[in-house]
C-alpha positions as CSV (number, residue, x, y, z in Angstrom):
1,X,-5.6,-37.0,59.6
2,X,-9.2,-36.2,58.0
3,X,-8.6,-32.4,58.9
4,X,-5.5,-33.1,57.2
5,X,-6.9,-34.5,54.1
6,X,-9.4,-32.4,54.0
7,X,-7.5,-29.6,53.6
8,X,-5.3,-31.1,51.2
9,X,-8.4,-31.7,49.2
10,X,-9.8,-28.4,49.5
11,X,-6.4,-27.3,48.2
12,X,-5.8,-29.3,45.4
13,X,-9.6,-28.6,44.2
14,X,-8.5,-24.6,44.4
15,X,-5.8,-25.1,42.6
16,X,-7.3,-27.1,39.9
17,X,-10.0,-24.2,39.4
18,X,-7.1,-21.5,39.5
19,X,-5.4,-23.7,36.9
20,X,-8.6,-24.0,34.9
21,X,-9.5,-20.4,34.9
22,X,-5.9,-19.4,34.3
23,X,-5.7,-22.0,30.9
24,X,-9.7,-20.4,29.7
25,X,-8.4,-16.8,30.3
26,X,-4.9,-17.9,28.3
27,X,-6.9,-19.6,25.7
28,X,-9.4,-16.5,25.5
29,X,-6.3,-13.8,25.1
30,X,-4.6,-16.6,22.3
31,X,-7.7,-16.3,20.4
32,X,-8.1,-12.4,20.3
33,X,-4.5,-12.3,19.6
34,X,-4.7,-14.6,16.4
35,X,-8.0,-12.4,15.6
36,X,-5.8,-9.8,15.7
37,X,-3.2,-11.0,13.5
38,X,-5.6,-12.3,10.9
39,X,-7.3,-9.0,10.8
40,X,-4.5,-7.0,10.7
41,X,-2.1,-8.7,8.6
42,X,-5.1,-10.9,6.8
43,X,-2.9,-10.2,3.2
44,X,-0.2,-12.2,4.9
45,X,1.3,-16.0,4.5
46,X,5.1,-16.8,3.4
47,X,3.4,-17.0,-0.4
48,X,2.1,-14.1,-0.1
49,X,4.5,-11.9,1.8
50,X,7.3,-12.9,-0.6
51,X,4.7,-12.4,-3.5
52,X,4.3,-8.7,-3.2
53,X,8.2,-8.2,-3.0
54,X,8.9,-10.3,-5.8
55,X,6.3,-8.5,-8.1
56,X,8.3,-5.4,-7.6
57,X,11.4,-6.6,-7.4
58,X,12.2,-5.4,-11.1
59,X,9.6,-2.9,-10.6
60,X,8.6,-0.2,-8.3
61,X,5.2,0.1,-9.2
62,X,2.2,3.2,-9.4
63,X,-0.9,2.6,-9.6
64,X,-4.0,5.7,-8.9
65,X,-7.9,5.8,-9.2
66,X,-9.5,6.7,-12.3
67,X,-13.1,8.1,-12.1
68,X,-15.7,10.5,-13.7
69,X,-16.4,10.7,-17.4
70,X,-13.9,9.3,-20.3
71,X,-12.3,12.5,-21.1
72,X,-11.3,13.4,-17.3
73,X,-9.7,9.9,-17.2
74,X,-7.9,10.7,-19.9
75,X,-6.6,13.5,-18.3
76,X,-5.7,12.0,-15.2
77,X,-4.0,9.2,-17.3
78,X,-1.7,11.7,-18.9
79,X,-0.7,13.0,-15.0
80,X,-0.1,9.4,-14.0
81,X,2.5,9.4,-17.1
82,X,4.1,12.3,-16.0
83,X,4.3,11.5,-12.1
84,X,5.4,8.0,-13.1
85,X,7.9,8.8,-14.8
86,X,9.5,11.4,-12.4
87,X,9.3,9.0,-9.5
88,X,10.8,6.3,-11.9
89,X,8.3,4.0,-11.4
90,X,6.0,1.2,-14.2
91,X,2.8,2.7,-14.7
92,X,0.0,0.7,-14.0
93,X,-2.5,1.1,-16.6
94,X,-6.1,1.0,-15.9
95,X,-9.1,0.2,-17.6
96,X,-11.8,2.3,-19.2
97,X,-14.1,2.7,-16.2
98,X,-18.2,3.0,-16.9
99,X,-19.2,7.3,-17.1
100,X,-19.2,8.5,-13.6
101,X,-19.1,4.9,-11.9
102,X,-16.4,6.2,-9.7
103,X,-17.2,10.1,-9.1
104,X,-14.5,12.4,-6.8
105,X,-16.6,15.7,-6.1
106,X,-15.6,18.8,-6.3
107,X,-11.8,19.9,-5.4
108,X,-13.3,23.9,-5.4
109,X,-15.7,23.2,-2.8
110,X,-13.6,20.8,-0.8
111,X,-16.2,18.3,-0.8
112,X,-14.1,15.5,-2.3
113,X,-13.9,11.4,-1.9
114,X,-11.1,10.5,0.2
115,X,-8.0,8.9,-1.5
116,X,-8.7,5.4,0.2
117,X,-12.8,6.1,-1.2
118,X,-11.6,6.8,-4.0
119,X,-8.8,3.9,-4.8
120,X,-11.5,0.9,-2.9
121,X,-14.3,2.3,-5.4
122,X,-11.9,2.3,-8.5
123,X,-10.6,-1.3,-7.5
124,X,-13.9,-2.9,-6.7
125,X,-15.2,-1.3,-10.3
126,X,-12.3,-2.9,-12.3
127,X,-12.9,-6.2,-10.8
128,X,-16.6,-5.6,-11.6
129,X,-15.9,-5.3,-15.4
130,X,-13.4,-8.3,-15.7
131,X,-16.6,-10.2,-13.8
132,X,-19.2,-9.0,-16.7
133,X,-16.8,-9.4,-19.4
134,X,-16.8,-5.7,-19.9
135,X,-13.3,-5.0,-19.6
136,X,-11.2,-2.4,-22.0
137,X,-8.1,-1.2,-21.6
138,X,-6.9,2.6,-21.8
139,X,-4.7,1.0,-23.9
140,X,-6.9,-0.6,-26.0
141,X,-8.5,2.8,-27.3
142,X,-5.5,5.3,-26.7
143,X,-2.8,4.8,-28.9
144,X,0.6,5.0,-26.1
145,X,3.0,3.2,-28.6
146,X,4.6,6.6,-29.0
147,X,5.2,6.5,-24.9
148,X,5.9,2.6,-24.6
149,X,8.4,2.8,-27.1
150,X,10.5,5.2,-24.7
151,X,12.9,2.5,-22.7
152,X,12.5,5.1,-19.9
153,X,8.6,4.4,-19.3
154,X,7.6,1.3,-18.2
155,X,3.9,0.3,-17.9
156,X,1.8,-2.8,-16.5
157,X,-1.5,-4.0,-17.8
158,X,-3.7,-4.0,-14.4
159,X,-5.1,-7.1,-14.8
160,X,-1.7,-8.9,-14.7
161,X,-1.0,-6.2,-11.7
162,X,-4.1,-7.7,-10.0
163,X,-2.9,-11.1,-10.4
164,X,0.6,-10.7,-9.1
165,X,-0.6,-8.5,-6.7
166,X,-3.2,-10.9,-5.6
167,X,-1.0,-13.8,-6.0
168,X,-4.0,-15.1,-8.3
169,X,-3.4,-17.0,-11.5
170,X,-3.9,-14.4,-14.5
171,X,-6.0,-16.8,-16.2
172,X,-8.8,-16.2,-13.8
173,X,-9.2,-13.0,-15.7
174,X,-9.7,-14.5,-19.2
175,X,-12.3,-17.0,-18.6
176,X,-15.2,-16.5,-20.1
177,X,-17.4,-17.6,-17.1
178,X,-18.1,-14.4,-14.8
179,X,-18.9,-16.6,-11.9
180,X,-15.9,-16.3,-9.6
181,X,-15.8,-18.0,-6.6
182,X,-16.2,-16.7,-3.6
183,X,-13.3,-17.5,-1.8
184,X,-11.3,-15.4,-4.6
185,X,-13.5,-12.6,-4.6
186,X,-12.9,-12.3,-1.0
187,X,-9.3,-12.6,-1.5
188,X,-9.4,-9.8,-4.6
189,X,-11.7,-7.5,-1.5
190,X,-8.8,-8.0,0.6
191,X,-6.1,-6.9,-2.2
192,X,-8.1,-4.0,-2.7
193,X,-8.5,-2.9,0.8
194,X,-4.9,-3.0,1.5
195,X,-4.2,-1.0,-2.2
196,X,-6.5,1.6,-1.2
197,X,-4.9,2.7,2.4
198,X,-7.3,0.8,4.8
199,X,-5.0,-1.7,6.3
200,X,-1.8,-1.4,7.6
201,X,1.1,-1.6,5.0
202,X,3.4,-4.9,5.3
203,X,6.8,-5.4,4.4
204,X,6.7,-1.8,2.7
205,X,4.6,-2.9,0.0
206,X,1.8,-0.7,-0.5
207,X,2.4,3.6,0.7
208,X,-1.0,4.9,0.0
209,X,-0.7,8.5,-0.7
210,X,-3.2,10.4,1.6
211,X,-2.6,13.8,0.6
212,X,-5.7,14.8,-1.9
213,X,-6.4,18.6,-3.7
214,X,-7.4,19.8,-0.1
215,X,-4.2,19.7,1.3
216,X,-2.3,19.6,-1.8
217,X,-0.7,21.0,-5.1
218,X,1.6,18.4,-6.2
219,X,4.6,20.7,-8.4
220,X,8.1,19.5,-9.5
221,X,11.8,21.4,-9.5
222,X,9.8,24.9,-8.6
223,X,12.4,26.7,-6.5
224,X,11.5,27.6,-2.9
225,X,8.4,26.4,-2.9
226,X,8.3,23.1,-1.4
227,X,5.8,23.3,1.8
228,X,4.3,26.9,1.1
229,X,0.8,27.6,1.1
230,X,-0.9,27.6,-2.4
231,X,-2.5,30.5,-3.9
232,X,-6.2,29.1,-3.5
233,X,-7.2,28.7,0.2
234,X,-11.0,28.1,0.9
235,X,-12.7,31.6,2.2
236,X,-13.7,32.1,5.5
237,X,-17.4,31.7,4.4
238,X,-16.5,27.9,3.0
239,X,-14.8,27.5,6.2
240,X,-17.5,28.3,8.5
241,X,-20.2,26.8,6.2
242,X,-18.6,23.5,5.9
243,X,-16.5,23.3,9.2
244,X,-13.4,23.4,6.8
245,X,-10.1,23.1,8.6
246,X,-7.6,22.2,5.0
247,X,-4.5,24.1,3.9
248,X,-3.4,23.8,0.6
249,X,0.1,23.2,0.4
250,X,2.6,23.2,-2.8
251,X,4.5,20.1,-2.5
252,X,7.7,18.8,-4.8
253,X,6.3,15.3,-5.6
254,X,10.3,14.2,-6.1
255,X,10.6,15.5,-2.4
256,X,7.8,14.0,-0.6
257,X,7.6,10.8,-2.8
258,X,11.2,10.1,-4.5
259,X,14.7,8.6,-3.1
260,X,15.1,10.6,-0.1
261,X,11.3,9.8,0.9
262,X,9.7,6.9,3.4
263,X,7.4,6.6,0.3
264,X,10.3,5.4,-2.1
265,X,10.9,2.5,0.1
266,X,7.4,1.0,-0.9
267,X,7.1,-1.8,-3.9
268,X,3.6,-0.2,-4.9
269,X,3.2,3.7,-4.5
270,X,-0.8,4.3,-4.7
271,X,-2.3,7.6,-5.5
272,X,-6.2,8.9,-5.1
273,X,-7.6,11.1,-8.2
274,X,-4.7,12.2,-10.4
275,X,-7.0,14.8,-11.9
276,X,-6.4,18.5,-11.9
277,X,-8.1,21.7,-13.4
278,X,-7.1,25.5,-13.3
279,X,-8.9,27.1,-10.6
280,X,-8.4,30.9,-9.8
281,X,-5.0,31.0,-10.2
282,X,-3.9,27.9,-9.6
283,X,-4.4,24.2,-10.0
284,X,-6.6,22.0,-8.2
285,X,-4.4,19.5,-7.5
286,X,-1.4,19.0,-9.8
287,X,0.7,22.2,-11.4
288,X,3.6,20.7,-13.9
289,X,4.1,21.9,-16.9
290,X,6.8,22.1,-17.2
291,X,10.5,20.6,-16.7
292,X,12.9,23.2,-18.1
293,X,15.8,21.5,-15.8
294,X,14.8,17.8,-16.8
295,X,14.5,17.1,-20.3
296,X,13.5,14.0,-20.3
297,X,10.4,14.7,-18.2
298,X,10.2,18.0,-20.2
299,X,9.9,15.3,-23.3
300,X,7.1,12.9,-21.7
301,X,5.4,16.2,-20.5
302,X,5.3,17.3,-24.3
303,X,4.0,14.0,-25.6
304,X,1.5,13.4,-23.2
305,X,0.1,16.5,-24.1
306,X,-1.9,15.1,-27.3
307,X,-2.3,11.0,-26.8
308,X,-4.4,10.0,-30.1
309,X,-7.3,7.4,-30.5
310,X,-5.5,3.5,-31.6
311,X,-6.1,3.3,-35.5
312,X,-9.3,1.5,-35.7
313,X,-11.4,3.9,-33.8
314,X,-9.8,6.4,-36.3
315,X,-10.1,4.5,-39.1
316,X,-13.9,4.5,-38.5
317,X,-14.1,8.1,-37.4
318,X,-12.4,8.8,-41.0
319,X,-14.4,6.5,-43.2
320,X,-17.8,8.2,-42.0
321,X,-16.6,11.2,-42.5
322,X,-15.5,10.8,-45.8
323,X,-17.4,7.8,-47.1
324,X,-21.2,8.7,-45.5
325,X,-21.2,12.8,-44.6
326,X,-18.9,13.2,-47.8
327,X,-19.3,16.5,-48.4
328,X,-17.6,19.6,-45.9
329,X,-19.6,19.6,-42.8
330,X,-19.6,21.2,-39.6
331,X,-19.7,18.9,-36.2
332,X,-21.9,20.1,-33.3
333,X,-20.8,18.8,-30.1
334,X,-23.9,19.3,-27.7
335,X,-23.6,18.1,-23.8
336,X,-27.4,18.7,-22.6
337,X,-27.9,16.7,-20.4
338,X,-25.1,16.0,-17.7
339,X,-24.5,17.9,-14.8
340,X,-24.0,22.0,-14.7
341,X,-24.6,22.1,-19.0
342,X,-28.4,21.2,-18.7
343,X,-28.6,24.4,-17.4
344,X,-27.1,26.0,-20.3
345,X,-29.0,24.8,-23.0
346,X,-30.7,27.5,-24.3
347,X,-27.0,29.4,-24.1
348,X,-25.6,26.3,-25.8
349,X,-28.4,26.0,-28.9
350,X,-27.7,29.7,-29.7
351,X,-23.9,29.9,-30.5
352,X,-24.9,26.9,-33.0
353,X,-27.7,28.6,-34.4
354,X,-25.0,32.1,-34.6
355,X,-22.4,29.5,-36.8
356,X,-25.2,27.8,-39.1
357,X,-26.8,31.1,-40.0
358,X,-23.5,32.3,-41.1
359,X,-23.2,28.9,-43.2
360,X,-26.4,29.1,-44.7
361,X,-25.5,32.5,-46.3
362,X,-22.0,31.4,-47.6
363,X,-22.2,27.4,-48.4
364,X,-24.4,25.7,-50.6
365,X,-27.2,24.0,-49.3
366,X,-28.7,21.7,-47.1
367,X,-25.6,22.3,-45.0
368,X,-24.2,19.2,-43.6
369,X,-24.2,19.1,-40.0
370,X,-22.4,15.8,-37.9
371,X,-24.4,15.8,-34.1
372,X,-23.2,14.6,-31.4
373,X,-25.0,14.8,-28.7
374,X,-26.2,13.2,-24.8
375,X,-29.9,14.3,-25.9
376,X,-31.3,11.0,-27.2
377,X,-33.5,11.3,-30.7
378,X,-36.9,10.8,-29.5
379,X,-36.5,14.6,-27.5
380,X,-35.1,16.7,-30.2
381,X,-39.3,17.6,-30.8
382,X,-39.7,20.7,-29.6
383,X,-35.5,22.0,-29.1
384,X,-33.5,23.8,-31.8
385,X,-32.2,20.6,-32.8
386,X,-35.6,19.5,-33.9
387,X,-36.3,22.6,-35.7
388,X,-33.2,21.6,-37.6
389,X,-34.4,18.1,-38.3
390,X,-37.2,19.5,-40.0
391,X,-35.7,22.1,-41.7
392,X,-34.6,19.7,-44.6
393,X,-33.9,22.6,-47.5
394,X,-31.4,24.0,-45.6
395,X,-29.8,21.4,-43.5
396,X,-29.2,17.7,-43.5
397,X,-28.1,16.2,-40.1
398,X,-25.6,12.9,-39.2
399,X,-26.1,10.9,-36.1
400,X,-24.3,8.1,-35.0
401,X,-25.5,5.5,-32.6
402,X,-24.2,2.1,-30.6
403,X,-26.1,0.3,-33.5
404,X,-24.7,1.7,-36.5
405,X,-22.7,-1.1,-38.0
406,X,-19.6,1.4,-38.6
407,X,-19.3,1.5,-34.9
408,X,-19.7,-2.6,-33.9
409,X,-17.7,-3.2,-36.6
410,X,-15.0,-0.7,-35.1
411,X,-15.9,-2.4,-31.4
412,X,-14.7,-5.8,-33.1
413,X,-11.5,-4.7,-34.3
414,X,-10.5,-2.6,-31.2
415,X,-11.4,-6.0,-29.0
416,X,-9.2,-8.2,-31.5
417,X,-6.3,-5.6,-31.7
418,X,-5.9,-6.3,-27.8
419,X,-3.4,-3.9,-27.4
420,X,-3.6,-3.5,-23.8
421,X,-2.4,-7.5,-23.4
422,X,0.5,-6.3,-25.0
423,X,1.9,-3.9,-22.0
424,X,3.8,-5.3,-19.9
425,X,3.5,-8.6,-18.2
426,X,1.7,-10.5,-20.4
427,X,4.1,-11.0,-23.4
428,X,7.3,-11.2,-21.2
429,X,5.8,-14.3,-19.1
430,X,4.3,-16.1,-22.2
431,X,1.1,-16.1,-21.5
432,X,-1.1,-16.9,-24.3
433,X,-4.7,-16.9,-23.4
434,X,-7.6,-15.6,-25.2
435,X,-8.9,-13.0,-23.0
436,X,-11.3,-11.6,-25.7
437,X,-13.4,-14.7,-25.9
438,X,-16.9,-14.0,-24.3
439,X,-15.8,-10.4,-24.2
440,X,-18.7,-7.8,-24.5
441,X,-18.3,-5.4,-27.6
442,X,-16.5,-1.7,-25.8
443,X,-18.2,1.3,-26.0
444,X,-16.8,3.2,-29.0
445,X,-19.3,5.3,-30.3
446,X,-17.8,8.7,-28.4
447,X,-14.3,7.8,-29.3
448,X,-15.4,7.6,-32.8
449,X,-17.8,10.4,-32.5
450,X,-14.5,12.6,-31.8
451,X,-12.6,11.6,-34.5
452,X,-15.8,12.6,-37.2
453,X,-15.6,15.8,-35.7
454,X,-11.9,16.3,-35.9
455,X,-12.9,15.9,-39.8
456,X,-15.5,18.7,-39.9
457,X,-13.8,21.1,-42.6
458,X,-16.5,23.8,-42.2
459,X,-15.8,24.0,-38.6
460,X,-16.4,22.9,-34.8
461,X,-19.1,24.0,-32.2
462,X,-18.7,22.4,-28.7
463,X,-20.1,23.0,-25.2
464,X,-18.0,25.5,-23.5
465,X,-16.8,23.9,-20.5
466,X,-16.9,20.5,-21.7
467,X,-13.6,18.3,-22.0
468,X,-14.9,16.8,-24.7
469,X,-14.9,19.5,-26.8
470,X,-11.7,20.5,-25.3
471,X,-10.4,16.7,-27.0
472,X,-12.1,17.0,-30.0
473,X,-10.3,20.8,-30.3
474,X,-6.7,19.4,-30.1
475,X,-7.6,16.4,-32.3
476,X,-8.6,19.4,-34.7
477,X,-5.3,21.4,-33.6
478,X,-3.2,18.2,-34.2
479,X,-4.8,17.9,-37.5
480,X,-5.7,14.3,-36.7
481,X,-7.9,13.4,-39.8
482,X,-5.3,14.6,-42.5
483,X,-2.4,11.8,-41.2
């Protein structure tokens, strides 16, 4: 009987440990499993799953990454227009990002952020200026009421985007405390992560586009050329140089993004850069131009083309032209500091030079001259633009500055005209809150800056190669300062 029971013992102590180990190795696997989860679908409750696909029930959504200087998020504004409005989706409209706080690299050399890069960097930077209070819409300096009025393009203010998106009240975004909490700046982290292509998609709400101008021309009802290699391949030099391994392809964006697509099934479609350039032959990353067989893209393509400044930054732009230069002038544009045109300063100084000597022998003097420049005041001493300074019998020279009162005063109006609260979103749900209060005056001065030179009746010198001359040159062409 004691062999007996201690067998029994022995065996029922065994089994107890089996048992033990068994429920601490279940437990262990429950708990990487539910880390798993968490991690993977960390967006995810019942609010918030049903939150994304009511957002977009109404709408299907597009929403890209703006970056680089004003004028090159202009551009890529003007493709989101266009791209939105092929794919039939509400455009969500971004805000004016800081000069180069989000920067994609160079599409020629291959050496480019990727798209998710790209999309967290512009995401975290828009949540950055709603934090400081530093928040300005596109829409709040470009006038779009020509494009909103069209009942075929739809567009969303981000920050009520990021709010629906985020399932975060919208009033967050008005207050005029900076000081979020943590718990919802985690929460915005995680939005953005999933926007920008770095967690798995749920209930097809997010399709983050991956293709970028290595691998891509983006084109639209251009026969036979859906999938064939692009004109502009890198050389075998690049390729060796920089381990390259890309093929640029020209894709039909209706075709690899539109009804027949896995794409068209998402709520949200999210792009990288929307910015293109001619490049030997080609485009870097988006070639339409043209819709001869769709005439209604054919007529956003057309108005997209020139998108002015909203009346009170050319109000402002008008009034010192008229009111403080007076007479005719001529407007320098001179970018001397940024990038490849510091090294093209001397070639830069002398095509003015070439214009004013011509001036000085047909106008009367001092010939006005409007500057507007990147080369602050203190080192004009010892440039051509100093010489001219000093040279007051034959010229007399206009700067503006942040400080002028012309351009707060034009800061004021374009924050109280709030014409970005006015897109989508806001006014259809009633909401009424004062997001301008405790706002930081917007940066005007270039906008403004533009529209002065747009009135220079004696004529226009500009950096060659810079897009903002390119903008001020169609303001000119569009005869902006006469309407």
């Amino acid at each position: 009987m004691e062999v007996l029971t201690l067998k029994s013992n022995r065996l029922r102590k065994k089994a107890s440990n089996i048992t033990s180990r068994s429920i601490i190795a279940l437990l262990f696997l429950l708990i990487i499993l539910l880390y798993l989860i968490l991690t993977t679908y960390i967006f995810i409750d019942p609010e918030r799953s049903s939150q994304c696909l009511a957002t977009t029930h109404k709408h299907k959504l597009l929403w890209y990454a703006p970056h680089s200087g004003f004028s090159n998020q202009l551009s890529e504004f003007k493709n989101a227009v266009t791209m939105a409005a092929i794919l039939n989706r509400t455009l969500v409209v971004p805000p004016v990002l800081d000069h180069h706080a989000v920067a994609l690299g160079s599409c020629p050399k291959f050496r480019v952020s990727d798209p998710n890069q790209i999309r967290f960097a512009a995401w975290n930077h828009a949540i950055h200026l709603m934090r400081t209070n530093r928040y300005v819409s596109v829409a709040d300096v470009i006038d779009l009421s020509s494009l909103v009025s069209d009942s075929a393009l739809q567009f969303m203010d981000f920050r009520y985007f990021a709010s629906l998106f985020c399932n975060i009240d919208v009033n967050y975004f008005c207050v005029e405390d900076s000081k979020m909490e943590d718990s919802l700046l985690e929460k915005l982290k995680q939005c953005g992560s999933l926007l920008s292509g770095y967690n798995s998609d749920i209930n097809n709400c997010v399709y983050a586009v991956q293709d970028d101008c290595r691998t891509t021309v983006w084109t639209y009802q251009k026969d036979n050329e859906d999938g064939s290699l692009d004109s502009f391949q890198p050389d075998d030099q690049l390729k060796k140089k920089k381990k390259i391994s890309f093929v640029r392809r020209r894709k039909d964006v209706l075709l690899s993004l539109g009804p027949n697509s896995r794409a068209n099934s998402a709520s949200i479609l999210s792009f990288g850069s929307l910015f293109t350039s001619p490049h030997k032959g080609s485009e870097s990353y988006i070639d339409i131009h043209e819709a001869s067989r769709d005439q209604r893209i054919q007529s956003v393509i057309n108005r997209v083309e020139f998108l002015p400044f909203v009346n009170e930054i050319l109000d402002a732009g008008k009034a010192y032209a008229f009111h403080r230069v007076k007479s005719p002038f001529l407007c320098a544009q001179l970018r001397l500091l940024d990038g490849q045109f510091k090294n093209h300063r001397l070639a830069t100084f002398q095509g003015l030079k070439q214009k004013l000597d011509s001036l000085k022998q047909k106008e009367s003097l001092p010939v006005h001259v409007f500057v507007m420049t990147d080369l602050p005041l203190s080192n004009w001493s010892g440039t051509y633009l100093g010489d001219l300074a000093n040279d007051l019998d034959s010229f007399k020279l206009f700067v503006l500055s942040e400080n002028d009162d012309l351009i707060k005063e034009a800061a004021k109006k374009v924050l109280s005209g709030g014409h970005g609260m006015k897109l989508g979103g806001f006014n259809t749900n009633g909401i009424e809150k004062d997001c301008h209060k405790g706002q930081m005056l917007p940066d005007v001065l270039l906008h403004v800056e533009e529209t002065v030179c747009s009135c220079a009746s004696l004529g226009f010198v500009g950096t060659a190669g810079s897009t903002i001359a390119d903008s001020i040159e169609m303001m000119r062409k569009k005869q902006i300062c006469s309407r």
